[in-house]
C-alpha positions as CSV (number, residue, x, y, z in Angstrom):
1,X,-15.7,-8.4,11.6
2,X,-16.6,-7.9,8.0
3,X,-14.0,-8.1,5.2
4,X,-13.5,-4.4,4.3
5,X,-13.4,-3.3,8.1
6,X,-11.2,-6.2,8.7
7,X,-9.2,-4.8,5.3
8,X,-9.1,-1.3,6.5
9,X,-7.8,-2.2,10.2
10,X,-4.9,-4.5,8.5
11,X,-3.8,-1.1,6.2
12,X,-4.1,0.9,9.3
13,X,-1.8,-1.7,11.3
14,X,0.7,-1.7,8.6
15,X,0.7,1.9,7.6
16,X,1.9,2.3,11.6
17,X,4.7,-0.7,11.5
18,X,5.7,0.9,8.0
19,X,6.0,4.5,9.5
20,X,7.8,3.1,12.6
21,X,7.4,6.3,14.9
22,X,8.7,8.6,11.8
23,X,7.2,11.6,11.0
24,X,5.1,11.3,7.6
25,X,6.1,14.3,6.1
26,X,9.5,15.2,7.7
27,X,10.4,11.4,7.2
28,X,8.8,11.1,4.0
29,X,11.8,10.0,1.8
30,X,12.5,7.6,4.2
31,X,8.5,6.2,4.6
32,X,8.2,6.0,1.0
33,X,11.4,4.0,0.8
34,X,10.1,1.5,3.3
35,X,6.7,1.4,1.6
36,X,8.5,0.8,-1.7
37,X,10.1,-2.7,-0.2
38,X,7.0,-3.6,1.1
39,X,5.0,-3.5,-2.1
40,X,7.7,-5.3,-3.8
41,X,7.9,-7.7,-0.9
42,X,3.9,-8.4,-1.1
43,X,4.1,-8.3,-4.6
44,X,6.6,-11.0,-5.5
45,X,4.9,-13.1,-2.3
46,X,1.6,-12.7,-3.7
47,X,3.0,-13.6,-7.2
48,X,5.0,-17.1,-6.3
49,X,8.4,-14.9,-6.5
50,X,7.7,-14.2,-10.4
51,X,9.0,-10.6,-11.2
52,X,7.4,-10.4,-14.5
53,X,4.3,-11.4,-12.8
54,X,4.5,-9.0,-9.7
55,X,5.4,-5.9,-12.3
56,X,1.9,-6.7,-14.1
57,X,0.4,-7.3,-10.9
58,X,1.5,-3.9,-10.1
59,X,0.5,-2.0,-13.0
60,X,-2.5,-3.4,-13.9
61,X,-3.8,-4.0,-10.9
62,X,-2.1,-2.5,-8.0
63,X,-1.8,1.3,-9.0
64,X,-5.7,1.8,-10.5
65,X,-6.7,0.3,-7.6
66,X,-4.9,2.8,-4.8
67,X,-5.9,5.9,-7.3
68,X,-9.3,4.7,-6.6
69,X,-9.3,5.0,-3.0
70,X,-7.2,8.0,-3.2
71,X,-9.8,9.6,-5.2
72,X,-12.7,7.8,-3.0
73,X,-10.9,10.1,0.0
74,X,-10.3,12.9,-2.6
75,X,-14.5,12.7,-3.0
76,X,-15.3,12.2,0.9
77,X,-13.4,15.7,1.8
78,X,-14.9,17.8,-0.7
């Protein structure tokens, strides 16, 4: 399996453990809660438990990377 399909199917997998049979938008509160913990989980994992290092991580690298997919799907459903 190549790396982005591979990529992909791990986001999919976690988006369902994350959403845990809640309803995305009734839940949503709730789901973004959960998804709040895990990036700060993944973050400080991925960062050898440094906060200052997992806040950078996270604003210079994590947030202009998701608006780029979110506006990559933006561009696919026009």
């Amino acid at each position: 399996m190549k790396q982005p399909s591979r990529d992909t199917q791990l986001a999919f997998d976690a988006a369902k453990l994350i959403l845990d049979g809640r309803d995305p938008v009734k839940d949503r509160a709730q789901v973004l809660i959960t998804l709040d913990h895990t990036i700060a989980t993944l973050l400080l994992v991925a960062m050898d438990r440094d906060p200052r290092a997992a806040v950078q991580m996270f604003n210079e690298g994590t947030v202009p990377h998701v608006e780029e997919r979110i506006m990559l799907f933006a561009s696919k459903q026009s």
